[in-house]
LUMVOLO-929772 format. One record per residue (C-alpha): residue number from 0; residue in one letter; x, y, z. Coordinates in Angstrom, 1 decimal. Each point is the difference from the previous one (the first is absolute). Layout:
{nuro: NUM | lokol: A | u: X | v: Y | w: Z} $
...
//
This chain:
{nuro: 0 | lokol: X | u: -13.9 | v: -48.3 | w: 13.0} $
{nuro: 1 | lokol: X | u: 2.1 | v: 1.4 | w: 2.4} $
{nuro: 2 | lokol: X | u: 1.5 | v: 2.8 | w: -2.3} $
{nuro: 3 | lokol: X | u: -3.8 | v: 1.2 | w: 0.0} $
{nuro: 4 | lokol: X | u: -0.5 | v: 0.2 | w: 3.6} $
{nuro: 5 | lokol: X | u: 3.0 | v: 2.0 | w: 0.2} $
{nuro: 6 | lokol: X | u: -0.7 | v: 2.5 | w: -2.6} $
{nuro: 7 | lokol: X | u: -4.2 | v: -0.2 | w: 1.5} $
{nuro: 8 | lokol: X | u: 2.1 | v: 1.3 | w: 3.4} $
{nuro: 9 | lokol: X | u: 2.0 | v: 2.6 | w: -1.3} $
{nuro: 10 | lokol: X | u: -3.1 | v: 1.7 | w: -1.9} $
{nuro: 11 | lokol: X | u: -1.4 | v: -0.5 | w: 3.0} $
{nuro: 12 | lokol: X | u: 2.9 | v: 1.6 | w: 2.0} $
{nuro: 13 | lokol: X | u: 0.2 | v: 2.6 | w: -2.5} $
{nuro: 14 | lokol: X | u: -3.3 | v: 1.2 | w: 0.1} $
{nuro: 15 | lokol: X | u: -0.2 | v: 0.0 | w: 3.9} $
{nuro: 16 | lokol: X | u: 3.3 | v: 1.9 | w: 0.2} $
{nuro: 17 | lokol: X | u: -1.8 | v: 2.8 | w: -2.6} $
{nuro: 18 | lokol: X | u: -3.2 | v: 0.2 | w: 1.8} $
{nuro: 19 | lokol: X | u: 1.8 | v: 1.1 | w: 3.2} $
{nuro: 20 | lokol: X | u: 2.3 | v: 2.4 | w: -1.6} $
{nuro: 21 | lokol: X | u: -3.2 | v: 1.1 | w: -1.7} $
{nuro: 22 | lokol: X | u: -1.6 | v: 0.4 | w: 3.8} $
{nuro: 23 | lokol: X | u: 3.2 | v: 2.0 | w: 1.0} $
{nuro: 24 | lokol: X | u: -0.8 | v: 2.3 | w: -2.7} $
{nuro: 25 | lokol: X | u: -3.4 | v: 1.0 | w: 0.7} $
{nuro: 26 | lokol: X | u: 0.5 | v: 0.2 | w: 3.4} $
{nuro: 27 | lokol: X | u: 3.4 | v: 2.3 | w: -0.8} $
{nuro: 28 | lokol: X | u: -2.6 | v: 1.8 | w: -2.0} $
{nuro: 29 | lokol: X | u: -2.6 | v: 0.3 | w: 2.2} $
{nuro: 30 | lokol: X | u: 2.4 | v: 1.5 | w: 2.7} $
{nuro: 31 | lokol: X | u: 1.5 | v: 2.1 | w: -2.4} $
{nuro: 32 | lokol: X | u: -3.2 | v: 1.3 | w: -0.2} $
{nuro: 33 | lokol: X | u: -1.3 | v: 0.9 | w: 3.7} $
{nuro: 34 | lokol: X | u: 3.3 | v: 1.5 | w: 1.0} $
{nuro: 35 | lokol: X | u: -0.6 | v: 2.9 | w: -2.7} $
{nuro: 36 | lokol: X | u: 1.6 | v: -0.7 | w: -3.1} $
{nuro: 37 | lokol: X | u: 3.4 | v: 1.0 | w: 0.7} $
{nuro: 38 | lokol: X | u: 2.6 | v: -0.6 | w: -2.9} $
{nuro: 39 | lokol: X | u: 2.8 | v: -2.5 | w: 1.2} $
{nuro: 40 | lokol: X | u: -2.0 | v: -1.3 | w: 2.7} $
{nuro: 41 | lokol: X | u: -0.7 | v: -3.8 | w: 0.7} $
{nuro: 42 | lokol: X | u: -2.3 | v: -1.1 | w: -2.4} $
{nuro: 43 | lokol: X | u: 0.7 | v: 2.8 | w: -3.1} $
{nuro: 44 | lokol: X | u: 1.7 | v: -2.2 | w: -2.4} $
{nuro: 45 | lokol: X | u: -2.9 | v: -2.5 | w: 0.0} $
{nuro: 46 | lokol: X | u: -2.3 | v: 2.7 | w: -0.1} $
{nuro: 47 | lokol: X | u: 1.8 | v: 1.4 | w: -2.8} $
{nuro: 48 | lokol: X | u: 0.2 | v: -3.4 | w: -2.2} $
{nuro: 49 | lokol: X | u: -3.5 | v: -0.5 | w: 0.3} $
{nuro: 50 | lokol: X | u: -0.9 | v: 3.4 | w: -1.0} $
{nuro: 51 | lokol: X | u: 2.2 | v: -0.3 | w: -3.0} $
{nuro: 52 | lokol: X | u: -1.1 | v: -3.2 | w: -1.0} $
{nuro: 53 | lokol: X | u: -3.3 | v: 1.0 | w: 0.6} $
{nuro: 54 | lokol: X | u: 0.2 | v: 3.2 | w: -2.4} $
{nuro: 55 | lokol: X | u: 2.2 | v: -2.3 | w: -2.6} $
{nuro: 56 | lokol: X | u: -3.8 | v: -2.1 | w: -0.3} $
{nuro: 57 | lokol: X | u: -1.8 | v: 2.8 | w: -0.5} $
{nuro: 58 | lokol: X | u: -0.3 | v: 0.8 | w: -3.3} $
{nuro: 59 | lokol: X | u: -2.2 | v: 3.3 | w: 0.0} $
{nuro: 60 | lokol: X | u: 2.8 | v: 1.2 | w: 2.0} $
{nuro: 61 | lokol: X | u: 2.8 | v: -0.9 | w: -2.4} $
{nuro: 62 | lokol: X | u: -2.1 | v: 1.3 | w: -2.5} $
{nuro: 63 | lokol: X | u: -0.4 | v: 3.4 | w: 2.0} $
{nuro: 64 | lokol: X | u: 3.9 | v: -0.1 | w: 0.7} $
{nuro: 65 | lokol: X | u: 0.0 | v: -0.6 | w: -4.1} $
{nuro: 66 | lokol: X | u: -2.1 | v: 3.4 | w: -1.2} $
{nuro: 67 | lokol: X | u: 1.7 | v: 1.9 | w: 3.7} $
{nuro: 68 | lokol: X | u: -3.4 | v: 0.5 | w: 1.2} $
{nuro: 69 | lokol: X | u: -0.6 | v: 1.2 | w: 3.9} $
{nuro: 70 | lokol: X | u: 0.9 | v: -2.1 | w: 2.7} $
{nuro: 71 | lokol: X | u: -2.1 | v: 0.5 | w: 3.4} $
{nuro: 72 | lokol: X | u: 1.4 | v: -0.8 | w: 3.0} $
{nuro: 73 | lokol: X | u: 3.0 | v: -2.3 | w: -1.3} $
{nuro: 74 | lokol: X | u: 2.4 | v: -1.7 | w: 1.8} $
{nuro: 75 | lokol: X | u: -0.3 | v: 2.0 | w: 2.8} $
{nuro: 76 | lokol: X | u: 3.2 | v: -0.1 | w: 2.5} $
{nuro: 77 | lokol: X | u: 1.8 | v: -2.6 | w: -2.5} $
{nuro: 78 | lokol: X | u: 3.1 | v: 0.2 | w: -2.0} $
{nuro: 79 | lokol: X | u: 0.2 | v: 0.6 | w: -3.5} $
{nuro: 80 | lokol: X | u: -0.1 | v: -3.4 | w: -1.0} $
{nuro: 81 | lokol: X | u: -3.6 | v: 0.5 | w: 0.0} $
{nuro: 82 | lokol: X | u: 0.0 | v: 2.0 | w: -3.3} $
{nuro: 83 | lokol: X | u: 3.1 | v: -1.3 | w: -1.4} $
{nuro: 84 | lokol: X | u: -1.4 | v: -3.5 | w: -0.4} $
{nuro: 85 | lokol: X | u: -2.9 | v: 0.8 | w: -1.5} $
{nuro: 86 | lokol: X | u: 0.6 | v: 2.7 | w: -2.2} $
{nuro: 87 | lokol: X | u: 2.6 | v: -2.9 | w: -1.7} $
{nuro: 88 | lokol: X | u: -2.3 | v: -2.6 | w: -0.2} $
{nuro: 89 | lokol: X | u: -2.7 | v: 2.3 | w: -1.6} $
{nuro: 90 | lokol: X | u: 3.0 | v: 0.6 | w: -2.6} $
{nuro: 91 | lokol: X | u: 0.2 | v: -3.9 | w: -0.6} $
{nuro: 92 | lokol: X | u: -1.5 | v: -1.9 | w: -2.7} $
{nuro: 93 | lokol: X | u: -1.8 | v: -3.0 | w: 0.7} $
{nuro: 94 | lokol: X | u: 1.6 | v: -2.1 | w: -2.4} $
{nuro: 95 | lokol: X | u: 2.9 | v: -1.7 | w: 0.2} $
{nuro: 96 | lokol: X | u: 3.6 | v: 1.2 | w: -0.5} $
{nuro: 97 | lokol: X | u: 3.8 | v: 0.2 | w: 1.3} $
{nuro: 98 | lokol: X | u: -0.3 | v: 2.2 | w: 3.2} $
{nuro: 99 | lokol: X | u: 3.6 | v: 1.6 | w: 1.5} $
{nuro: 100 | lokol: X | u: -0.5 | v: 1.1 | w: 3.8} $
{nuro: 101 | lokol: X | u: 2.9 | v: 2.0 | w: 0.4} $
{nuro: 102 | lokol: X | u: 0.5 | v: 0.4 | w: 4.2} $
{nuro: 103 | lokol: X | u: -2.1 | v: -3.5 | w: 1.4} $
{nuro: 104 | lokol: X | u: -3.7 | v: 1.7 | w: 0.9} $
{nuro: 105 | lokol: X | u: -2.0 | v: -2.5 | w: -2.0} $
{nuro: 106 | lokol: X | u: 1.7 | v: -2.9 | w: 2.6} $
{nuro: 107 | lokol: X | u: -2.8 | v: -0.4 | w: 2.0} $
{nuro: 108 | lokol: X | u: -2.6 | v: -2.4 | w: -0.4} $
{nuro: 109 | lokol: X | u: -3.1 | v: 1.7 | w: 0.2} $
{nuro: 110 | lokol: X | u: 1.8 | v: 1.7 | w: -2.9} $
{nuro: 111 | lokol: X | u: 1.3 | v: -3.0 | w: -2.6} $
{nuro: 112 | lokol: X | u: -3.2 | v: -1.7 | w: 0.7} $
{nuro: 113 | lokol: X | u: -2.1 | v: 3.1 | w: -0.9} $
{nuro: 114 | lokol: X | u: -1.2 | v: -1.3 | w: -4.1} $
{nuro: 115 | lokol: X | u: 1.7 | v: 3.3 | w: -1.1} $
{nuro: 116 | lokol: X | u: 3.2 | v: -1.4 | w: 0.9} $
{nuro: 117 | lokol: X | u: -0.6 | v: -3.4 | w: -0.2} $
{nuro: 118 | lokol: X | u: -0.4 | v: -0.3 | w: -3.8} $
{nuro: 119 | lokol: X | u: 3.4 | v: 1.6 | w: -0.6} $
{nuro: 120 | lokol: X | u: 3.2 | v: -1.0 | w: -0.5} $
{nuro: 121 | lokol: X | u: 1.7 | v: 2.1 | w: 3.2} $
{nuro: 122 | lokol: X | u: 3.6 | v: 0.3 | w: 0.9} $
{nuro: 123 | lokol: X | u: 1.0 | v: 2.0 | w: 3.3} $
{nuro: 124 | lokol: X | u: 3.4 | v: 1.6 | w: -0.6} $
{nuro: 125 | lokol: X | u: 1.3 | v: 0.6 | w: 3.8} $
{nuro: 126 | lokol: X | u: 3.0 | v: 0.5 | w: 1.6} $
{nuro: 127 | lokol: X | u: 0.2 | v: -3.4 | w: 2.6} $
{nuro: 128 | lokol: X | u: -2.6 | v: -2.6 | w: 0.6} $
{nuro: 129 | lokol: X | u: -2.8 | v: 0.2 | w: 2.0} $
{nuro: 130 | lokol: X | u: -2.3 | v: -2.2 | w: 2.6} $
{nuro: 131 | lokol: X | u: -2.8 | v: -0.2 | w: -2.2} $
{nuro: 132 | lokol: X | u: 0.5 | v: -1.5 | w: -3.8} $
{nuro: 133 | lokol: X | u: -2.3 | v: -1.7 | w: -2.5} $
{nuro: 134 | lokol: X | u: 1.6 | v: -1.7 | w: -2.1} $
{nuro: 135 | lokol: X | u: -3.1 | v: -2.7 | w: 0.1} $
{nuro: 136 | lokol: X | u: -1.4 | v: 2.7 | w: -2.0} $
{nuro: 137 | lokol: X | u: 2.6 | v: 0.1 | w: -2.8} $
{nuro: 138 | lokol: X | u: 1.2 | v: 3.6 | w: 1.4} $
{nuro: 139 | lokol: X | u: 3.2 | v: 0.4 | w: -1.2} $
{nuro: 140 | lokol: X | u: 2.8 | v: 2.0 | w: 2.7} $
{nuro: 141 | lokol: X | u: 3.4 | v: 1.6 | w: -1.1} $
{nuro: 142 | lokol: X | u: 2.4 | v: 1.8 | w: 2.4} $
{nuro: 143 | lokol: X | u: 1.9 | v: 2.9 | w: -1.1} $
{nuro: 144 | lokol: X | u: 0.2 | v: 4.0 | w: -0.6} $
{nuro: 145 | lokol: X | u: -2.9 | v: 1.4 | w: -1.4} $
{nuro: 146 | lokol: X | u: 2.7 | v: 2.6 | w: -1.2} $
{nuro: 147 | lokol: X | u: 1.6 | v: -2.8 | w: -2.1} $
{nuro: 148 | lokol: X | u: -2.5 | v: -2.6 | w: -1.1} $
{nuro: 149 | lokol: X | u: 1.0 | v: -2.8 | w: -1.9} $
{nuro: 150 | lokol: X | u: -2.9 | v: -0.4 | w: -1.9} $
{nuro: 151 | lokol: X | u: -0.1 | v: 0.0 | w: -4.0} $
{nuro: 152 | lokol: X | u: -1.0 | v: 3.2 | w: -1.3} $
{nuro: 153 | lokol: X | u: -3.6 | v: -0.3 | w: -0.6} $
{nuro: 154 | lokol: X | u: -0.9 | v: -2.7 | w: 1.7} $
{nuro: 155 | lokol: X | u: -3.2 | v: 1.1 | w: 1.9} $
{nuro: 156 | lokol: X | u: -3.8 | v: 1.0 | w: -0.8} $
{nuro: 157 | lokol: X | u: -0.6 | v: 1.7 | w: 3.4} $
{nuro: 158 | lokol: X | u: 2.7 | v: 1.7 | w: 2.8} $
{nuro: 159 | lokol: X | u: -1.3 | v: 0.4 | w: 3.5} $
{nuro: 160 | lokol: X | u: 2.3 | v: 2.2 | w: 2.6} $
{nuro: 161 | lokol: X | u: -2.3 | v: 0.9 | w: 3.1} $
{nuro: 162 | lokol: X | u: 1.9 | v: 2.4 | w: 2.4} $
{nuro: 163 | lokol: X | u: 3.2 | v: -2.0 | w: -0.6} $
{nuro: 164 | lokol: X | u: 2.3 | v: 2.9 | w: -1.8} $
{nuro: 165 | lokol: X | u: 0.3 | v: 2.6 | w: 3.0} $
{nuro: 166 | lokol: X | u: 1.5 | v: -2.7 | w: 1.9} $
{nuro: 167 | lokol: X | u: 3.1 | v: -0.5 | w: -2.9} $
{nuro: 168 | lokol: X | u: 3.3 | v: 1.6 | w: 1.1} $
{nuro: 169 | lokol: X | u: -1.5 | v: 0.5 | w: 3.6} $
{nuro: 170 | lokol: X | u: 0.6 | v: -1.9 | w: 3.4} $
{nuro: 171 | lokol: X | u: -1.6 | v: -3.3 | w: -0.1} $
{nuro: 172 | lokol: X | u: 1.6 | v: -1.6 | w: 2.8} $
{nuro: 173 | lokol: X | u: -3.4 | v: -0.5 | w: 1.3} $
{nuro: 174 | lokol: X | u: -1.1 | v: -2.3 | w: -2.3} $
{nuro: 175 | lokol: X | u: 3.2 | v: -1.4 | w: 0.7} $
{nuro: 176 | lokol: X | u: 2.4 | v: 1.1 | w: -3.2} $
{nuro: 177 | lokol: X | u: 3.4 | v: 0.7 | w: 0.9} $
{nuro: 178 | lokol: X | u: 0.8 | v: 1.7 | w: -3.2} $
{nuro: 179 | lokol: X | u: 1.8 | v: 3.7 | w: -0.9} $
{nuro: 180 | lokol: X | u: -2.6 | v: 2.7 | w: 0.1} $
{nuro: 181 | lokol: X | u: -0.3 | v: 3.8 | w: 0.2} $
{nuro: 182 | lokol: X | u: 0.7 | v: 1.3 | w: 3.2} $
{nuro: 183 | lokol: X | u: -0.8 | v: 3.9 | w: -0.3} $
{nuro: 184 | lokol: X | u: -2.8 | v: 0.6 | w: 1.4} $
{nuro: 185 | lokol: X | u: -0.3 | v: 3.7 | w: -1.9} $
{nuro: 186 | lokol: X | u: 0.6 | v: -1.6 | w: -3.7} $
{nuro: 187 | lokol: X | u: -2.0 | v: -1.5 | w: -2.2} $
{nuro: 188 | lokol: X | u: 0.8 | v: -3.5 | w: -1.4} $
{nuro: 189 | lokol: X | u: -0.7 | v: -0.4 | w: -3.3} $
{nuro: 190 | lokol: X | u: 0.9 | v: -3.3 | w: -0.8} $
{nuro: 191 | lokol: X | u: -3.3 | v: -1.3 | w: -0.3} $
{nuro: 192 | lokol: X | u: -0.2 | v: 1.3 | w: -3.7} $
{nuro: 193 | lokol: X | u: 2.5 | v: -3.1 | w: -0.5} $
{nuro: 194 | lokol: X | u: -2.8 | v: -1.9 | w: 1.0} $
{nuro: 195 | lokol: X | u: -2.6 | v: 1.5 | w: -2.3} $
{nuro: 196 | lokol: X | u: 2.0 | v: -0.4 | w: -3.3} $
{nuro: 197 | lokol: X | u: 0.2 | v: -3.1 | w: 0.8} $
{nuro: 198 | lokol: X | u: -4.2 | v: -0.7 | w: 0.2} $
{nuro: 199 | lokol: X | u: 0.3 | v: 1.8 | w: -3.2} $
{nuro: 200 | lokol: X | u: 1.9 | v: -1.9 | w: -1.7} $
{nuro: 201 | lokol: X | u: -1.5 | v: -3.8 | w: 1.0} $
{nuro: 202 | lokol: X | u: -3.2 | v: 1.3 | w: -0.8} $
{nuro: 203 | lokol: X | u: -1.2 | v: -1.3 | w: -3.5} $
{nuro: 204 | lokol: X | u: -1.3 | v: 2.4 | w: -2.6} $
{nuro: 205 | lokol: X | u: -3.5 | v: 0.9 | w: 1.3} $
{nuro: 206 | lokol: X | u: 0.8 | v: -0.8 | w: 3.3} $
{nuro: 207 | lokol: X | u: -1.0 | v: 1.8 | w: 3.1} $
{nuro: 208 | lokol: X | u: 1.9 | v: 1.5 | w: 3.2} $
{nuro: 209 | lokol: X | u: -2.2 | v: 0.4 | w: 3.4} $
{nuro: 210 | lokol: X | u: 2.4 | v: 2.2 | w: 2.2} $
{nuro: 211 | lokol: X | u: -1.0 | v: 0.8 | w: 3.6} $
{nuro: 212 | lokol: X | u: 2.0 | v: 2.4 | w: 2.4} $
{nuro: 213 | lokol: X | u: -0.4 | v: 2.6 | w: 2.8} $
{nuro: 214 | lokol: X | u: -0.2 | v: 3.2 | w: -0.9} $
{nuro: 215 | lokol: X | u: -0.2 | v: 3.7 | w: 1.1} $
{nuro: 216 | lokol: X | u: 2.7 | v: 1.8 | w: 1.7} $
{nuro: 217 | lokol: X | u: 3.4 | v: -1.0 | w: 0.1} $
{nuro: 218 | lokol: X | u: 0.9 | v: -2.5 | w: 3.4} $
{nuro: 219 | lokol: X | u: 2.9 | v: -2.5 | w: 0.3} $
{nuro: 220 | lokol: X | u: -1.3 | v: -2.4 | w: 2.6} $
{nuro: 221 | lokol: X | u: 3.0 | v: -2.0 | w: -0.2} $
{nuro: 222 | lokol: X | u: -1.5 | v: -3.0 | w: -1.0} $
{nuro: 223 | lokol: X | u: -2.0 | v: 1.6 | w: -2.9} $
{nuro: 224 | lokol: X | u: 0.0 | v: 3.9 | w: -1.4} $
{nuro: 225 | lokol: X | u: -3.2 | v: 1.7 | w: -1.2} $
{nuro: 226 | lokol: X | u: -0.1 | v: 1.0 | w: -3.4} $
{nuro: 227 | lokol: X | u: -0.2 | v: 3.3 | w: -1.1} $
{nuro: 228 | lokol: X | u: -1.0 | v: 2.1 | w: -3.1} $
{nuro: 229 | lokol: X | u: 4.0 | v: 0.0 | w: -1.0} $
{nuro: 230 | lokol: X | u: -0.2 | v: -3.9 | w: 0.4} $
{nuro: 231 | lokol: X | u: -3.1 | v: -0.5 | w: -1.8} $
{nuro: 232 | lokol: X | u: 1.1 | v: 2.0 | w: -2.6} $
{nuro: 233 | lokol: X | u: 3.5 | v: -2.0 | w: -0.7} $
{nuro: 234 | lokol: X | u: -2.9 | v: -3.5 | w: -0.5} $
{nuro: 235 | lokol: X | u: -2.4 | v: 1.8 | w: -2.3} $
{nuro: 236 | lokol: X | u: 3.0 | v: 1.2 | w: -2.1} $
{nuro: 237 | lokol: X | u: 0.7 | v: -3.9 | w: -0.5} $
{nuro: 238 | lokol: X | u: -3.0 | v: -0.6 | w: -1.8} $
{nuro: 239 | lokol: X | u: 0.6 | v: 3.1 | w: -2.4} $
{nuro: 240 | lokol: X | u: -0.8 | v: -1.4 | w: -3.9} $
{nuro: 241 | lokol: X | u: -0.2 | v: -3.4 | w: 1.9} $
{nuro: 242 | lokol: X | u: -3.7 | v: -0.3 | w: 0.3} $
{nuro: 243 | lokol: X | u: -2.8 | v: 1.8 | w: 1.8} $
{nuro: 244 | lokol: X | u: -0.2 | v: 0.6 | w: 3.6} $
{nuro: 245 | lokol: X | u: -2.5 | v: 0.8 | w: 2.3} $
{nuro: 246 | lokol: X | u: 0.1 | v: 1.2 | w: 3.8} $
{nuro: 247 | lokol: X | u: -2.6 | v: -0.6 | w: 3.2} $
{nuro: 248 | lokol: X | u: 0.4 | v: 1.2 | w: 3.2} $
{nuro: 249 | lokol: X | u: -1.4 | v: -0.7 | w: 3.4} $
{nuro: 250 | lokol: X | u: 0.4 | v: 2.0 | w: 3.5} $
{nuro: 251 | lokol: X | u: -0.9 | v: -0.9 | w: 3.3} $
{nuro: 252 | lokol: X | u: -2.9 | v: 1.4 | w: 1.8} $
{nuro: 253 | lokol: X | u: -1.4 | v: 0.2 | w: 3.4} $
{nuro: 254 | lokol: X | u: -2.9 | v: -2.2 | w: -2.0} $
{nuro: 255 | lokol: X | u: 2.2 | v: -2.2 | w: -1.7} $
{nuro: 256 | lokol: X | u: 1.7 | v: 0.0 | w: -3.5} $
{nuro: 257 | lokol: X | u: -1.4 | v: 2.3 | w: -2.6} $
{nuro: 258 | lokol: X | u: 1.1 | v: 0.3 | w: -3.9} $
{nuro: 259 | lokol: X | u: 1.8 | v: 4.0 | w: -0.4} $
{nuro: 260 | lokol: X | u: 2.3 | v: 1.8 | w: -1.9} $
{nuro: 261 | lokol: X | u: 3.9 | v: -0.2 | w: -0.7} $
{nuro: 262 | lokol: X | u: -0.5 | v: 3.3 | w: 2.0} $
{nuro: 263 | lokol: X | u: -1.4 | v: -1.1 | w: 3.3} $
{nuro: 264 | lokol: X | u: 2.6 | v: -1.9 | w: 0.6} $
{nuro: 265 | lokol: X | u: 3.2 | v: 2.3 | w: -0.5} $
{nuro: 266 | lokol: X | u: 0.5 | v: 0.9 | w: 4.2} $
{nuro: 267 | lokol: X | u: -1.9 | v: -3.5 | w: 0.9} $
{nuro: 268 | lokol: X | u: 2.3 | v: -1.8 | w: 3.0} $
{nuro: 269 | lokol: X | u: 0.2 | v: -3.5 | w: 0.5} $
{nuro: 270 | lokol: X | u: -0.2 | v: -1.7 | w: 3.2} $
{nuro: 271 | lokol: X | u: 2.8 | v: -2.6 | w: 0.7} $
{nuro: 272 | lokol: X | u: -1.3 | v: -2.2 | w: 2.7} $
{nuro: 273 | lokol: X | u: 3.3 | v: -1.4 | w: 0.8} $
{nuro: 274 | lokol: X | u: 1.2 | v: 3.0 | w: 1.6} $
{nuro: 275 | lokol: X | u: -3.2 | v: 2.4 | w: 0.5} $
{nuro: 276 | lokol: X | u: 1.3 | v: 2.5 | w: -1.9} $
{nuro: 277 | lokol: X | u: -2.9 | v: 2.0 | w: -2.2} $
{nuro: 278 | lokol: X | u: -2.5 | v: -1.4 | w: 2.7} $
{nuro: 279 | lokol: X | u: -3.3 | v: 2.0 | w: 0.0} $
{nuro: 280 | lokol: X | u: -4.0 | v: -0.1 | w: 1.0} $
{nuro: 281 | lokol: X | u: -1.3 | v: -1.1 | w: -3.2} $
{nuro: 282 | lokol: X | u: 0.6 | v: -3.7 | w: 0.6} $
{nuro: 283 | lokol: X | u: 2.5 | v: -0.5 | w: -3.3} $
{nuro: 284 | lokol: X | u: 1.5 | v: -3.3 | w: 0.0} $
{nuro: 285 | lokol: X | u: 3.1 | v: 0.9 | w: -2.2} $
{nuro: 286 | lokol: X | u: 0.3 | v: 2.0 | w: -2.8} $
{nuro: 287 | lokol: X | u: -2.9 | v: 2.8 | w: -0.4} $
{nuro: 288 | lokol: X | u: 0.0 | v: 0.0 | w: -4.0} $
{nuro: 289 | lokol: X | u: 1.2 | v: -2.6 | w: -2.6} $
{nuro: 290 | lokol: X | u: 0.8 | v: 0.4 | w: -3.7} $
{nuro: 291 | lokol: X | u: -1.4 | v: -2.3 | w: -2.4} $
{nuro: 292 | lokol: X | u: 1.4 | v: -0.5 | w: -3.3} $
{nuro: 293 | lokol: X | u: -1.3 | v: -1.6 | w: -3.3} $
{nuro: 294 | lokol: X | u: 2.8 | v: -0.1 | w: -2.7} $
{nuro: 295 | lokol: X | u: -1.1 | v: -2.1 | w: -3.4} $
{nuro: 296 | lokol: X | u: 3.3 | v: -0.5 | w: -2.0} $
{nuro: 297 | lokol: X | u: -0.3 | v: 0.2 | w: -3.8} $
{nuro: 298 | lokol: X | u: -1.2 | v: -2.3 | w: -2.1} $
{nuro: 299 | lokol: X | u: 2.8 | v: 0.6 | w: -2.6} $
//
């Protein structure tokens, strides 16, 4: 009898302790909000969740993210998360199967508990642990290199890698790595085509890559560089004879994100809001345009 009151209190506790961090988010919102919608301001990462999770429940949106179909007026002053996430999920199948999330984006709740996710059998390949985990959902976490996985080869229906490989070879001290990186600020790493071998080969016959990065001119930012048409080139030259491949882009404009052209994107700037630098009037959040790409590995 007194095992029940005891768990009756800590639901109880529980849910008290989530409708006040709920309260704390809409009132973040809120004053996100009335103070103009400034990127990095108090209230924008709550504002940005619920937007997210908001356009991840919308399925004539994912369907419109699906067939690349206009976007009016989207995510207006927000980060690129805002396309990256859907533009994935659209590329998910409903069913179940053995999800890889190479880089930790899917560890958010409002994320594993979406029914996309929730069906699958996910593991989130990351370098250290993190505050939030769910195991309680059967999520499975491994530690390590995403340049040296030690996964079987073909082990995986689905690989997920959501603006995770510009940050490979870079300075990642504030995420709090203290590992060897490269520290010339006018070259190029390339080390994270180590990384993209490796999705290739865990992925089953059949199976399919979702790779997200910023794109357009060249920038090392120190913690992240900017992929250019060189860089881009060395990934779609993995997938020669391996499969098919297929490319979507997104810029940044003073209305929000838009779908374009590989084109667009070539002299876009990113704006790092750790140090200001690429700072303009158009309200960007971060990067100004985002490369999307769909690789499905033969069958064979």
């Amino acid at each position: 009898m007194l095992s029940r009151i005891t768990q009756y209190l800590n639901r109880y506790q529980r849910k008290k302790l989530q409708a006040k961090k709920e309260a704390k988010r809409r009132s973040d919102r809120e004053n996100y909000l009335q103070g103009g919608r400034v990127p990095w301001s108090p209230g924008y990462v709550p504002y940005k969740e619920q937007f997210i999770k908001d356009s991840l429940q919308n399925d004539d949106l994912l369907r419109a993210f699906s067939a690349s179909e206009t976007l009016n007026d989207f995510g207006l002053r927000l980060d690129e998360r805002v396309v990256e996430y859907p533009w994935i999920f659209s590329n998910l199948p409903k069913d179940h199967c053995k999800l890889l999330d190479g880089g930790s984006t899917f560890n958010f709740d409002f994320i594993v508990n979406h029914p996309t996710i929730k069906n699958k059998d996910l593991t989130i390949f990351t370098f250290e642990p993190e505050r939030s985990c769910f195991y309680k959902n059967k999520i499975s976490y491994i530690y390590g290199d995403l340049r040296d996985m030690y996964l079987k080869d073909d082990s995986f229906d689905y690989v997920v890698s959501q603006s995770t490989i510009e940050h490979i070879d870079m300075d990642n001290s504030i995420y709090g790595y203290d590992i060897a990186h490269n520290e010339d600020a006018n070259e190029k790493s390339f080390e994270y085509v180590k990384a993209i071998q490796e999705m290739i080969r865990i992925l089953k016959p059949g199976g399919t890559l979702l790779l997200t990065f910023p794109f357009g001119k060249f920038e090392n930012h120190g913690f992240f560089q900017q992929f250019d048409d060189e860089m881009l080139s060395r990934i779609t030259h993995l997938f020669d004879n391996k499969g098919e491949t297929s490319l979507t882009f997104f810029r940044y404009l003073t209305s929000g994100w838009v779908f374009c052209e590989q084109m667009d994107c070539q002299d876009i700037e990113s704006f790092n809001p750790h140090t200001g630098v690429g700072k303009q009037d158009d309200g960007a959040a971060h990067c100004r345009s985002v490369c999307c790409i769909k690789f499905v590995k033969n069958d064979h």
